[in-house]
N, C-alpha and C positions, 0 to 999 in steps of 0.2 A: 854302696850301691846307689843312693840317695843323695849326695853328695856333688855330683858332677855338674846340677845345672840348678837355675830356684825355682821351686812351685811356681813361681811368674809366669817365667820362662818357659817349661816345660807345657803349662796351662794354653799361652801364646804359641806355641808351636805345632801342639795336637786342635787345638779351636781353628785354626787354618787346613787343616785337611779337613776336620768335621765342615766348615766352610763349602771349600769347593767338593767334596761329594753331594752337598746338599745342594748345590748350583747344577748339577748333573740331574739329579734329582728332580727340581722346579722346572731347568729347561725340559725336561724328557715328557712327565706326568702334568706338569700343566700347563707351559708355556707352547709344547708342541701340539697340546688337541687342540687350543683354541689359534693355531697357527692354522692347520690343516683346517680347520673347520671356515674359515678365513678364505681358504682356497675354492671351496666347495667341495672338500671331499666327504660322505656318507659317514654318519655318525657309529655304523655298526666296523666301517675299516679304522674310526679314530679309535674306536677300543681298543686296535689290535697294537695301538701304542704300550698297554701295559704288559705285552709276550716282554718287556724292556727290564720288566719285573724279576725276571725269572734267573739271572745268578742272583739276584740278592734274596732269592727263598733257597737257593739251593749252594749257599755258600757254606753251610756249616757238612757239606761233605768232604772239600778242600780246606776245612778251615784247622781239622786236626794238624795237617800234614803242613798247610803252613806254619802253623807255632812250633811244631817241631823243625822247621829249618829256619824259623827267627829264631827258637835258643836252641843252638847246637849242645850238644855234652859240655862242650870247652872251649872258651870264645869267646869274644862280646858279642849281641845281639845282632842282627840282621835286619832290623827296622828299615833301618832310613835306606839299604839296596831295596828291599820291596818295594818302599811309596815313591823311592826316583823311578823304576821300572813302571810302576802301574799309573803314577800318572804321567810318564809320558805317551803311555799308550793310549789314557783318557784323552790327553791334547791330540793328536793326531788321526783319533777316532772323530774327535770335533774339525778337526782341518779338512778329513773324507768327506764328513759329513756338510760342508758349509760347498764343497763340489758338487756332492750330489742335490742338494734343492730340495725344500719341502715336496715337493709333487709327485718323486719316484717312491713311493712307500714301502714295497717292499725291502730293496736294498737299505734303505733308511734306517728303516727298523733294525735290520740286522746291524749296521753301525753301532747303533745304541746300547744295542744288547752286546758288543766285544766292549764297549765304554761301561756298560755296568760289570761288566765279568772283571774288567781291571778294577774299578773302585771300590767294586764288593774284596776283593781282593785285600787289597790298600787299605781298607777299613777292617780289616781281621786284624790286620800288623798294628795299626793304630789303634785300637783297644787294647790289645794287649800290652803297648807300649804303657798307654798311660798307666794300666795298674801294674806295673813292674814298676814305675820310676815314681809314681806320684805316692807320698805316706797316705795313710789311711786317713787323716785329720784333714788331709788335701781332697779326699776323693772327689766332694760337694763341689770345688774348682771344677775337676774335669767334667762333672757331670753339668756344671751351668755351662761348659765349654760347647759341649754337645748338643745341649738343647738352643742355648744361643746362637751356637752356629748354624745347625740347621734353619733357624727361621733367619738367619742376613744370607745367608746359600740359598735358601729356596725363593728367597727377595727379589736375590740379585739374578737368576736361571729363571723365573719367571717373572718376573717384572723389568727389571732393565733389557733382559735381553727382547721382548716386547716391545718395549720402545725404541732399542735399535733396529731390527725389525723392521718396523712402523717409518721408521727418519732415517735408516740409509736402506740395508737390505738383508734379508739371509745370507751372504755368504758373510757380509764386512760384522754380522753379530755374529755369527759362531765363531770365528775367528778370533773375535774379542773374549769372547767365554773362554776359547784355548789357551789364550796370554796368562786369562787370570788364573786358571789353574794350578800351571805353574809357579805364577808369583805369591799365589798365597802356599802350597809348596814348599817355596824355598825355604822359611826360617827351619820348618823340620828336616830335612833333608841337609840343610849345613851347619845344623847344631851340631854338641859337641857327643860324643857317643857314651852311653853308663859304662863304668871298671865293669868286667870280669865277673861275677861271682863266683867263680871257679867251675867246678861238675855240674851237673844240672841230671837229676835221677829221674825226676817225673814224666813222664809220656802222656801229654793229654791225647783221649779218646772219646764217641761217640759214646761207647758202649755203657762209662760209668752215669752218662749224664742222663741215658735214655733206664737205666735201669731203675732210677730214683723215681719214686712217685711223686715227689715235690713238682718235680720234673715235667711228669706227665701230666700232672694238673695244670703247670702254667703252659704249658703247652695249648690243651685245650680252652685254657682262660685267655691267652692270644688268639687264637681264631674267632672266638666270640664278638671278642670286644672289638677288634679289626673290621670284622663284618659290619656290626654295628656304628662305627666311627668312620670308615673310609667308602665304602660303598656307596653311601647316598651325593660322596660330594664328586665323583667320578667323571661325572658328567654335567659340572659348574661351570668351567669352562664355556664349553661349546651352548651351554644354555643362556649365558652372558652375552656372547655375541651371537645369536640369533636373536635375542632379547635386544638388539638394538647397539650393545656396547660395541665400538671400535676396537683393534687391539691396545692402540696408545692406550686409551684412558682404562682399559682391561690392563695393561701393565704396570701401568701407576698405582693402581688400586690395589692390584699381586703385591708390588714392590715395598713399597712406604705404606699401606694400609697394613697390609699383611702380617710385615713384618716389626711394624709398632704392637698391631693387635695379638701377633701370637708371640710377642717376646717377654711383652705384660700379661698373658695370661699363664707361659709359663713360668716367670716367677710366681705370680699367683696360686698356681700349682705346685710350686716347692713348699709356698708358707704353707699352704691348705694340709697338703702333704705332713709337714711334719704338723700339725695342732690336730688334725681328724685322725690319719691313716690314709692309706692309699685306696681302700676297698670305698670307703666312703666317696672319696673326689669323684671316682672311676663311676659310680652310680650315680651321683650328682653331672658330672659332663653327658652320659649315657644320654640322663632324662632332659638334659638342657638339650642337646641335639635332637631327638626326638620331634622337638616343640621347633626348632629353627626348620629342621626338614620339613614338617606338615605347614608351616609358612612357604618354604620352594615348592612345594606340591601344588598349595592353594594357587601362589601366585602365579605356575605354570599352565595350570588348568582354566582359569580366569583369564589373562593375558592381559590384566590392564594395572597391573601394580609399579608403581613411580619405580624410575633408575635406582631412584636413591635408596627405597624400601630394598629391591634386588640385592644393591652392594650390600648395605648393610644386612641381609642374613646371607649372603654368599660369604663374609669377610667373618660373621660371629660362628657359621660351621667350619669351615674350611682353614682358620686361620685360631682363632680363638678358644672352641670349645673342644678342639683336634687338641692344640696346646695344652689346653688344662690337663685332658683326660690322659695324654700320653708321657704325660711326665710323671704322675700316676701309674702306669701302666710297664714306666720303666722302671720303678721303685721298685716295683714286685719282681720285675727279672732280675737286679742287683739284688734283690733277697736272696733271688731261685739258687743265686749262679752259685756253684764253690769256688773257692777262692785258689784252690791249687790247677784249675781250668776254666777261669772265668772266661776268657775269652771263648772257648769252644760252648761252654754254656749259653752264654749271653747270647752268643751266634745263631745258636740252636733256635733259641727264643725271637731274634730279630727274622728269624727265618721264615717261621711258621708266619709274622704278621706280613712279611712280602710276598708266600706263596698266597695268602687270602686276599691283601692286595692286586693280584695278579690276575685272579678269577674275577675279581669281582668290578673292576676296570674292564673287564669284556663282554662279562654281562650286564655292566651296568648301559654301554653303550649298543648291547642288542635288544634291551629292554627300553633303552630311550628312542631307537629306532623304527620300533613295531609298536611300540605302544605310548609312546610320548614319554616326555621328561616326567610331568605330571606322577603319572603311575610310577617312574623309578624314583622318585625323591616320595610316594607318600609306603610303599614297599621299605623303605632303607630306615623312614620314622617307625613305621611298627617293628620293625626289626631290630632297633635300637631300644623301644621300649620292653621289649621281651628280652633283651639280652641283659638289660640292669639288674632283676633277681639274680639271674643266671650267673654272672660277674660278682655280684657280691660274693655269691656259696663258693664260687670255685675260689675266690681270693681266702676266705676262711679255710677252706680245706686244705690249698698250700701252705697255709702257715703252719696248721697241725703237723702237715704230714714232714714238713721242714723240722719239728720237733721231736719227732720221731726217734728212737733211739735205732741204732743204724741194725740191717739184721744181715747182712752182706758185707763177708768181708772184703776189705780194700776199698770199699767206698768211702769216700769223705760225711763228715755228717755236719757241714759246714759250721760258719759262724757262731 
């Protein structure tokens, strides 16, 4: 089953879809508010760029149904017709989009959000790919694949596509985001397909995942921490450029700042990870963000703090101490998941941090509207420091309740 392609290879193949989902991504949530903001449109309609949110919270209700038609009873896999289908709907979602023009917002939106429904999509098939084909001693590959790729995807979806942007125009950049979709794409899509393993018994479901309390704590330990980690950086964007920045030099700073800063701090976050534990990092990034937000607060309130101070705590939240703490925070969903439905597990759990994502991308930009940026980035520091107790206890308590001797038959009692 292991056998068909090498950990390299395999690793290379799924880091190129985690890639360009994460180019979807950066273009959507940061490189479009500070587009739109750019244009002059009202910080309370740029919110409404995070509705863009909403299949990747609500993907793990399709997400059974897709692993059950990637592994049929009997067959090889169905991977690679999924991620040809969904991203070529992602590219042609970007081609609409590069007609229609920053300025029609509504229709815009809806674009984005058929472009997230296909790569929420694409990303079920691809997690599950990789823990089907990759050994267990390989896992740490796929998971530096993911965390790497997201920060050079949300690089190159808000950074580069900013400077195209900026030096030709909206349509000739979304356009170029389409190309690369596809071309980063291809090695998975014409790799060579795993044997057989003959019958396939298991039926993953909602039902087993939500009935575990392990379950149910990391659930609620995703919302918390989400809230506290994503919320305050929502509206960094549009506060950069009213602050003075251009988009060029706002996408250079996305691109190569960003993506130098949050790819060192998620290594940093692996080593941390394994010598402390995850409960620790996740408390340690919680209370560093805290301290970076009440600096966006001061500095929004005041109005007279250098560019350079700006970048630099826009690039240590938004890029660095999001990194640390979220590769941390996926430790603990690979703990959560079982291994006979990990994908529908992990799904679960990615779910819940994009439905709070989702909320709070709209109210962060109706709180930055009515009440200054100021007020929403020093809201998002106290919320972050109330939620590191919070985060430690529920991370302790998953791991008990993970220990748990099972009292329900037919459940897994994982690892």
């Amino acid at each position: 089953m292991r056998g068909f392609a090498s950990p390299a290879a395999i690793v290379l193949a799924i880091g190129g879809l985690y890639v360009g989902q994460s180019i979807i991504g950066g273009l959507t949530f940061i490189a479009l508010p500070s587009v739109l903001r750019d244009r002059g449109l009202p910080l309370d309609q740029i919110g409404l760029t995070y509705l863009a949110v909403l299949p990747w919270a609500l993907k793990f209700l399709w997400a059974p149904a897709i692993e059950r038609y990637r592994l049929p009873p009997v067959g090889q896999s169905r991977s690679r017709s999924i991620v040809l289908v969904t991203t070529l709907l992602s590219a042609l979602g970007l081609c609409l989009a590069s007609l229609i023009g920053p300025t029609s917002l509504v229709p815009l939106i809806a674009v984005f959000v058929i472009i997230a429904f296909a790569a929420s999509t694409g990303d079920i098939a691809c997690d599950g790919h990789a823990v089907e084909t990759l050994s267990e001693r390989h896992h740490g590959w796929g998971n530096a694949a993911q965390v790497g790729g997201a920060y050079l995807g949300s690089a190159l979806g808000s950074g580069l596509f900013l400077v195209l942007v900026a030096g030709l125009d909206w349509r000739w950049a979304t356009l170029a985001m389409a190309a690369l979709l596809v071309a980063l794409a291809l090695p998975f899509i014409l790799s060579p397909a795993p044997p057989s393993p003959g019958s396939r018994t298991h039926q993953p479901s909602l039902g087993q995942a939500l009935r575990r309390k392990d379950m149910r704590i990391g659930l609620a330990l995703a919302a918390i921490y989400v809230v506290a980690q994503k919320w305050g950086v929502a509206m960094l964007g549009p506060f950069l450029i009213d602050s003075g920045l251009d988009l060029a030099s706002l996408g250079i700073v996305n691109g190569l700042g960003g993506m130098a800063v949050g790819f060192g701090c998620a290594l940093l976050g692996g080593a941390l990870v394994r010598l402390w534990g995850a409960p620790v990092v996740m408390v340690l990034a919680l209370v560093l963000q805290a301290l970076a937000l009440a600096g966006l607060a001061a500095a929004a309130w005041h109005g007279a703090a250098p560019r350079s101070v700006l970048l630099a705590l826009g690039l240590t939240s938004s890029s660095g101490l999001m990194a640390l703490g979220f590769v941390a925070l996926y430790a603990q969903f690979m703990a959560l998941s079982d291994p006979r439905q990990a994908g529908v597990d992990f799904t679960l759990l990615q779910c819940m941090d994009a439905l709070v994502s989702m909320a709070g991308g709209v109210s962060a930009g109706w709180v930055s509207q009515h009440f200054g940026y100021g007020t929403c980035f020093a809201l998002a520091a106290l919320g972050a420091m109330i939620a590191a107790p919070a985060a430690w206890l529920l991370s302790r308590h998953a791991v008990r309740a993970r220990r748990e001797p099972e009292t329900e038959p037919g459940l897994a009692t994982g690892p």
